[in-house]
Structure formats: C-alpha cells, structure tokens
N, C-alpha and C positions, 0 to 999 in steps of 0.2 A: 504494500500500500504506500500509494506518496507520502512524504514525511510532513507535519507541521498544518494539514490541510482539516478544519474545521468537519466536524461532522455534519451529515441532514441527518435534519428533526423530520421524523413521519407522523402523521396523525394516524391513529387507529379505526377511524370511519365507524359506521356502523357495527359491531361484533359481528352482530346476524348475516351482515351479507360477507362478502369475498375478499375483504382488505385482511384480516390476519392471515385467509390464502396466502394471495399475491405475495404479502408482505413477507412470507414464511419462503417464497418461490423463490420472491426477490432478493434475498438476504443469500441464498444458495447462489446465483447467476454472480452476482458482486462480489460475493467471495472471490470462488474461480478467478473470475476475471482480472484482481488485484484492484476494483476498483475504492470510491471514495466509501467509507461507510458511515453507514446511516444507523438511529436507531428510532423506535417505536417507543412513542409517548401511549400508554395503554392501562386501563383500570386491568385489577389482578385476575387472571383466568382466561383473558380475552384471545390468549394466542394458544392453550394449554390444547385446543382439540386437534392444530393446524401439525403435532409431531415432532416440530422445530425442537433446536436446541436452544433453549432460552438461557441469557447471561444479564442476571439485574443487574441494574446502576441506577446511584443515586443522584450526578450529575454526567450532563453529557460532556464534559471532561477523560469519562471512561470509556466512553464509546470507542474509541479507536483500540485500544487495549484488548477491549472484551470481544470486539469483531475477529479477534483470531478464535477464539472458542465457541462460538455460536451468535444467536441474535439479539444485541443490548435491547434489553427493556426496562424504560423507564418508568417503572411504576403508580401511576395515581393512587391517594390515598384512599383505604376505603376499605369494606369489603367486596369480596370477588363477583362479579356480575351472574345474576344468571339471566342468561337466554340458553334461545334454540337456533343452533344457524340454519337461517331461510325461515326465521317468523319473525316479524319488526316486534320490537318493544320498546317502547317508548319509557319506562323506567331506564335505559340506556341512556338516553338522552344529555341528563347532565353530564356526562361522563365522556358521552363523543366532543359538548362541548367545550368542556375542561380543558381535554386532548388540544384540538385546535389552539384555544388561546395560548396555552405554555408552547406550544411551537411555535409561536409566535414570539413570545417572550423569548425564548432562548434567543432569536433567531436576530433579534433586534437589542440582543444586550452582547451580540458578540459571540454567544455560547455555540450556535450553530450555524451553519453556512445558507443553508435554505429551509425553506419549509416543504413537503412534497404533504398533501392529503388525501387521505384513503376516501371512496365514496361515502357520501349520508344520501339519507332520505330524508327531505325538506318534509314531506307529510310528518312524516314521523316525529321531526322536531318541532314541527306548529302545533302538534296534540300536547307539547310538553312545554308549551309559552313563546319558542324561539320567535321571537322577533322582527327578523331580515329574511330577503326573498329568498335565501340560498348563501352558499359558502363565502362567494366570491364580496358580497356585501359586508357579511360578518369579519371578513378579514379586511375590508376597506376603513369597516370602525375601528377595528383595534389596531389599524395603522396611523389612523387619526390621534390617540394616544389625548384625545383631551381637546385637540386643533381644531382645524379645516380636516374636514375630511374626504380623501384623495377617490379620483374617480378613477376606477379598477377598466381595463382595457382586456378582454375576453380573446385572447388568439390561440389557433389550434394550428401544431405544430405535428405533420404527419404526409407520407406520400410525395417526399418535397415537394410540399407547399408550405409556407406561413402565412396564416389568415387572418387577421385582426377583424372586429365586426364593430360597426356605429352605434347598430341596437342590437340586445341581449336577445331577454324570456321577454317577447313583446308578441300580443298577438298580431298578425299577419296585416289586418284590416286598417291596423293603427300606425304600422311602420311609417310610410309617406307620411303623412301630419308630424310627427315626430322628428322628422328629419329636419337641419337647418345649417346651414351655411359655419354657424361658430361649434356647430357639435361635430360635424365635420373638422373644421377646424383644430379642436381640443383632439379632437383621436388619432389624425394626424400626427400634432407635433407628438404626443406619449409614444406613440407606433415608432417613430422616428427615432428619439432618444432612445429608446427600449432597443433597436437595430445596434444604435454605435455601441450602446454601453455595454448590455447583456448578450449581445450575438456577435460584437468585435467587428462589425461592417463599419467602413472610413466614411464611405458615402452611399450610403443604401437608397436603393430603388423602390418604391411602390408603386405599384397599378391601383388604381382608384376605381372600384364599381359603380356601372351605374345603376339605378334600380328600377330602372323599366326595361321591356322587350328591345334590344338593340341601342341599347343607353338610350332610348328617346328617340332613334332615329330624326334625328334636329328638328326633336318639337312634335313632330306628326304623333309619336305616340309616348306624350307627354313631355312634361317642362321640367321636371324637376332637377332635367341634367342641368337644364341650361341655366334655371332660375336659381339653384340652390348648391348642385355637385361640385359644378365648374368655376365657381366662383370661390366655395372655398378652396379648390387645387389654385387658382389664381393665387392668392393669398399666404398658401403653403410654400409656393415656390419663391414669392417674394421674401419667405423669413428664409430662403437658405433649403430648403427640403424639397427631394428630386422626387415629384411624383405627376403622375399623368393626370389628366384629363378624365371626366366621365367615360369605361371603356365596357364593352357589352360585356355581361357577366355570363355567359354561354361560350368565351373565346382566352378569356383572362388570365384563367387558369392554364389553359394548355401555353401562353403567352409563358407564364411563370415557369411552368415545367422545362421549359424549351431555355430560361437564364434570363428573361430578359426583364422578372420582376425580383426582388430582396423577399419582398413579402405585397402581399393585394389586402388590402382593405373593404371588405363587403360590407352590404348595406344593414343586410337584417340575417339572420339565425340560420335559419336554411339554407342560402346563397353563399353561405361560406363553410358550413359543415358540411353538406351534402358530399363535396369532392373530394375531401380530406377524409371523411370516413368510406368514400366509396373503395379510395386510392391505399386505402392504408387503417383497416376497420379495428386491428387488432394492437395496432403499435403508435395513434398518436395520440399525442401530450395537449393538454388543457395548458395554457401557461395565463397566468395574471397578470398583464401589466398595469404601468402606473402607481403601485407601491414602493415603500420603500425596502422593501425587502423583495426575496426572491421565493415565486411558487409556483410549484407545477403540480399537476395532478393526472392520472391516468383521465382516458374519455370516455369513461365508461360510466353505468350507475352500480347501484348495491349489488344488484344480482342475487337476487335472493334464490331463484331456484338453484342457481349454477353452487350457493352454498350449501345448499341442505344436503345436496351431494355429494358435498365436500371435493368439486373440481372447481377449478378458474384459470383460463386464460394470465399469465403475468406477465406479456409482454409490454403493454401500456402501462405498467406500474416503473418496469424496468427502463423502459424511453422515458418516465416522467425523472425516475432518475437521475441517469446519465445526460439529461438534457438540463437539469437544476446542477449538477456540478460543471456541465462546458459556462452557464451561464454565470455560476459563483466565479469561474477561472477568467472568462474575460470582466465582469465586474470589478475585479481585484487588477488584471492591469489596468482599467482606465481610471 
C-alpha cells in the first residue's frame, strides 16, 4: 500500500440491503490490488452475516494498519442492530445516519481522505423523521457546517462518459420552467473547477445539452436553447471556461466518447443517466460535486432482493472507490 496516504471513510448504507456485501467484496478487490484503504463507519453486527474478516478501530488512524489483516470497522456506539437482509427497517435509521455524518467529520477534520457511501433508502428514512430529499442534500448541510450552504452538482462517472446534470429528482413536466440562464450558469463554473481540481484537467472541455429534440432546431422546436442555454455558454466562456453551445443531446455523447468533450453537462435526470448506465450498468460512480470534500458513491440502490440472497454485484462500489482516491491524488497536487 502507498505510504502516508489518508484512508476512505465508507458509510454502511442500509444493513438490509447490499452495502456490507459490496463493502465485504470491496475490501477483498483493494487488498489484492495494493490499493488505498478504506474502512467502514458501521453500528455492531452490521457486517457479521457478509463472512468478512472484520479488524475494529477506534480511530481511522488505524485503518491502514488493520487493512493488512482484514476489514477496519469503525464501530458506532450502541447495541448491535437487528434486521433481516432484504426487509427495510427503519429502527436502522439512526444509525445509517450516524454512519454518514462521522464520514463526514472525519473527512473534513483531516482524518480521512474521502467519503464513499453505501446505498439508503430515502423511504425508509422519511418513516424515521429524515429530513432532506436524499443523501446528496444531507451531505450538502453538513458541509454547510453552520454557513451558506453549498449547492451539490450530481455527475455520473461510467462508460467514459462524465455527466454532470442542471436538474436532479425533478419531475419531467417541470424541468423546462426550472431551467435559467444563472443555474446554468452556477453548474457550469462547479463542473469546471471540479475538472481542474478533482480530475487534474489544465483546461477541460464540456459539451453543453440542449433540452429539446435537436437542441431546438433554431427555434422551430422551441426556445429555450436560444432564450436560456446559449446565453449562459455565452457567459461561461466569457469567465475563462471552454464549453459549447446548446448541442443535440441524441449526438453528444457519442461526441464525448469519440475525445472531443472532458465531461457534457445535461439538462435533467434521464438525459444524462440513460447513457452512462446503458454504457456501463454495472461499474459507474455517482460523484458529488460542489462540496468541500470528496464523495462518491456506487449507482446503484439498496437492492434488497439481491440481499436477502446474500449476492451483489461490487463492481460500482469498487469504481466508487478507486475513482475517490484518483480524485483525493489530484486534489492534493492542486
């Protein structure tokens, strides 16, 4: 293992579903491999079914140590959870989000180099008070730390492609009203700075979507390239940042695949997953930009059936990884 190199903090997701899998797979693959290691922030019991060799610590100080003998777990206080893997339970809850916050804390006092998070299920945590719309939110506040609170940039990293998106979890009907010239704007420059700093590009490329059939075909089927897209690329390029023009989102991507974008910027949820997952269902990364820290997450959800049977897929945990330590390596040159 490289010497002097900070560990990831992992959250433990749901028990019920497939993250102590993964988490159990992934620990095996990084071994092997010599890579960075990580450990799992987990209430007691949570990894006990997955067979792993489990190694406690009580700061992520030990984690590199105990990665030669099995998988550090950093234990939350308590007693030991019960569930069922592949039934939600929502007495889980506090405890998935315990999990999250102390990765975070580590993550931002220095202790750990990233965060990577196992999946949850947002139902599960609205039955138990949670708050925000989903992960990416909950980590937005607790980067806020008391401030202004930073606005999380959604890109899925898989299939070479880099996808960044304008709008999230937005229904379909609403996107176009939503859209505006300065949110454009704002997801730009984050998409930008997230290229030089976290992916070590000098001068990165985006292709900018547009979000009608043929970007609008100039106007005929509709305005909102001309009225709203194209004006903030106008604006982007004035601050210093290479990106295109409203471009048909049926061609953009093969554009990208082919070298000639960094990363494409879609308008709304589908028009930037759809490709990424068609191209690459099993191996890509959820990344957050716009934080002050660094997170990635497999792109998956709980998987509850895939738990109960105790198999899982650990390839998307394992790229979540490896893709949070290229991004802690060029973060730390620039």
């Amino acid at each position: 293992m490289p010497g002097g190199e900070l560990p990831i903090a992992m959250t433990m997701g749901d028990p019920a579903g497939v993250g102590p899998i993964i988490a159990s797979k992934a620990y095996e693959v990084v071994w092997a491999k010599d890579g960075r290691p990580f450990y799992v922030i987990a209430a007691p019991g949570v990894l006990d079914h997955t067979g792993a060799t489990i190694v406690p610590i009580d700061d992520p100080s030990e984690a590199r140590s105990a990665f030669v003998d099995g998988l550090p777990v950093l234990t939350l206080p308590g007693a030991p959870l019960a569930f069922q893997p592949g039934q939600a339970d929502a007495t889980t809850a506090p405890a998935i989000v315990e999990s999250i916050r102390l990765a975070v804390e580590h993550t931002r006092t220095g202790k750990a180099a990233a965060v990577v998070t196992n999946p949850i299920a947002k139902a599960l945590l609205y039955r138990a008070g949670f708050k925000h719309p989903g992960h990416t939110e909950y980590l937005a506040e607790l980067a806020a730390d008391g401030g202004a609170t930073p606005r999380p940039i959604m890109m899925l990293v898989g299939g070479g492609l880099r996808v960044a998106l304008v709008t999230i979890h937005r229904p379909l009907a609403s996107v176009v009203s939503t859209l505006t010239t300065d949110l454009i704007v704002e997801t730009g420059r984050l998409v930008h700075a997230a290229l030089k700093r976290d992916f070590g590009l000098l001068n990165p490329r985006i292709g900018l979507c547009g979000v009608n059939p043929h970007a609008g075909e100039d106007g005929e089927i509709g305005r909102e390239e001309i009225d709203i897209i194209n004006p903030a690329a106008a604006l982007l390029r004035d601050a210093g940042v290479h990106i295109s023009d409203a471009r048909p989102g049926d061609t953009i991507f093969h554009e990208q695949r082919g070298g000639r974008w960094d990363a494409v910027i879609a308008m709304y949820h589908d028009q930037g997953l759809i490709p990424v997952k068609t191209l690459d269902m099993w191996g890509g990364v959820n990344v957050t930009l716009g934080l002050p820290f660094i997170r990635t997450s497999p792109d998956h959800g709980v998987a509850y059936d895939a738990a109960a049977y105790g198999k899982a897929n650990a390839e998307s945990l394992i790229a979540a990884l490896a893709l949070a330590d290229t991004m802690a390596r060029a973060r730390a040159r620039s």
